[in-house]
N, C-alpha and C positions, 0 to 999 in steps of 0.2 A: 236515526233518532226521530221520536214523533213525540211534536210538543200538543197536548190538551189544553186547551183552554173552557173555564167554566165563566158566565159571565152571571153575576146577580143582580137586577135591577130594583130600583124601588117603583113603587107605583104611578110613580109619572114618568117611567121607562130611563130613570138616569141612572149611570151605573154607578153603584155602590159598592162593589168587589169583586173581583176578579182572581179566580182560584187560577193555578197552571202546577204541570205535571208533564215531564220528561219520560221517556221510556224507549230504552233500545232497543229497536226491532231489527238490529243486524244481524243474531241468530237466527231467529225466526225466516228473515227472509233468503238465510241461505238454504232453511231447511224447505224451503216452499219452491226454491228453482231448482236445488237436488232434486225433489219431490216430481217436478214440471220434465225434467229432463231425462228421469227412468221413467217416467208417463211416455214420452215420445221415442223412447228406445226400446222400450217393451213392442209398442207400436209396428216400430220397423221389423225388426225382431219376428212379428208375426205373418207378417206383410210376405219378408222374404221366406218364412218358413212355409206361409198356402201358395206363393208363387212354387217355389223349389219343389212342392206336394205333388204336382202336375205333372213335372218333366221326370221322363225315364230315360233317355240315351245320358250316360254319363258326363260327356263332356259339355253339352248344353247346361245340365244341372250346375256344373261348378263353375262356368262362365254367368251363367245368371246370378249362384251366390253372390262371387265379387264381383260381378257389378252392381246387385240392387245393396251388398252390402259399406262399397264406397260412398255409393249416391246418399242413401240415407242418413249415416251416418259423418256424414261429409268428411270423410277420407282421403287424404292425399293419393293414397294408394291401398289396393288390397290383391291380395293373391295367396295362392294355393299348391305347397310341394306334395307331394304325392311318396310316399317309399316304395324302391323298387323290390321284384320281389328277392333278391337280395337281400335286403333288408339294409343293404351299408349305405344308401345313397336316396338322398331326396329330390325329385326330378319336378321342376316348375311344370306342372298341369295347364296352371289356367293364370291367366292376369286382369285387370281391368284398365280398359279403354287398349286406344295403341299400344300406350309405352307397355301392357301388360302381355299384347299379343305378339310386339318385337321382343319381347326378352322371352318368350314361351318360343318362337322362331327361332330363338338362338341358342334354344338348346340348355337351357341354367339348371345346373346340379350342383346338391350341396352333398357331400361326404359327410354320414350322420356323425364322424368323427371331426370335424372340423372345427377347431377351437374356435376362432375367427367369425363365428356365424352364433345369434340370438336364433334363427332358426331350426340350428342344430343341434343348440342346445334343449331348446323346449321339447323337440323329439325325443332327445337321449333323458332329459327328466323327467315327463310327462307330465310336465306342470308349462303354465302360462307363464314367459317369462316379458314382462314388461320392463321396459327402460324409456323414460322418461328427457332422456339427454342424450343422444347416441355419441355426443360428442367426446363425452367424458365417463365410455366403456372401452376396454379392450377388446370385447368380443363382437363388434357391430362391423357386419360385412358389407360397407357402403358399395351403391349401385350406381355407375353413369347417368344410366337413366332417369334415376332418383335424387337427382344434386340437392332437393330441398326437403328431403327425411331431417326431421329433428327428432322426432318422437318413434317407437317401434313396439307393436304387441305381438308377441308369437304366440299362439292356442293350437296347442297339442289335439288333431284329431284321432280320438280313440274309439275304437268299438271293443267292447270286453276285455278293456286292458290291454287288447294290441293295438299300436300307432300304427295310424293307416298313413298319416301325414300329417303338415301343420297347415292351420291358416293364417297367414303372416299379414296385418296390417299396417297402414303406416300413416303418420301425421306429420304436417309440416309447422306444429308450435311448441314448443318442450313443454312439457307438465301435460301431456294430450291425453295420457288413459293413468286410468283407474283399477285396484282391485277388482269394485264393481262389474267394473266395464268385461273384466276377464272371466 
């Protein structure tokens, strides 16, 4: 709320009346850090997209994604399943930092059928599926490695309609993404 004040004096500078006027700037100011905050996500967004421009050996490429895309985006976590060429099975590519290159070490596959899995899902519908509470879904495949996921976005990667794989992000506050953000 911002209060205005108008002051009127007389000509020997005493004040003689005082207007005022209240006004709610709490919309406004949500729509001005919305505003601030796909300014800096566009940003990154670009960042990683003429980094990513450069590299051609595949697996460089997708270790850079999730990493410049954790950092900027200040993400708990981010990673990348892969379909085999099968098609039944999503095989963890790439991860960010350690805990992304131990679980890539250890070999993590999801069965594109596996109920149990927000990343299996977003494969099988090739839509982004967001969940906001992993706590209070059935389908949320928690990770060891991951004890402090609250938040999870899966994004279907497709090239012409076929799913090549997902990129699976992660946050550690509930309410962490957005439509937008997908």
């Amino acid at each position: 709320v911002t209060v205005r004040f108008r002051i009127q004096k007389d000509t020997e500078g005493r004040t003689v009346k005082t207007f005022g006027a209240n006004q709610d700037i709490t919309a406004r100011k949500k729509v001005e850090s919305l505003l601030e905050k796909q300014a800096r996500e566009l940003d990154a967004v670009a960042q990683i997209s003429t980094a990513a421009s450069t590299i051609q050996e595949t697996g460089h490429l997708l270790q850079t994604v999730v990493d410049l895309t954790k950092g900027y985006f200040a993400l708990y976590h981010s990673h990348i399943y892969l379909l085999n060429e099968m098609g039944d099975t999503l095989v963890l590519t790439t991860g960010a930092g350690d805990v992304g290159r131990k679980m890539v070490s250890e070999g993590r596959t999801i069965p594109i059928s596996h109920e149990q899995s927000l990343v299996a899902r977003a494969a099988r519908s090739r839509q982004a599926v967001i969940v906001n509470d992993v706590r209070e879904v059935s389908d949320f495949l928690p990770n060891p490695l991951l004890p402090d996921t609250r938040a999870e976005m899966a994004v279907p990667l497709l090239v012409g309609g076929r799913v090549l794989g997902v990129l699976d992000i992660q946050g550690n506050t509930p309410g962490r993404f957005t439509a937008q953000d997908a």
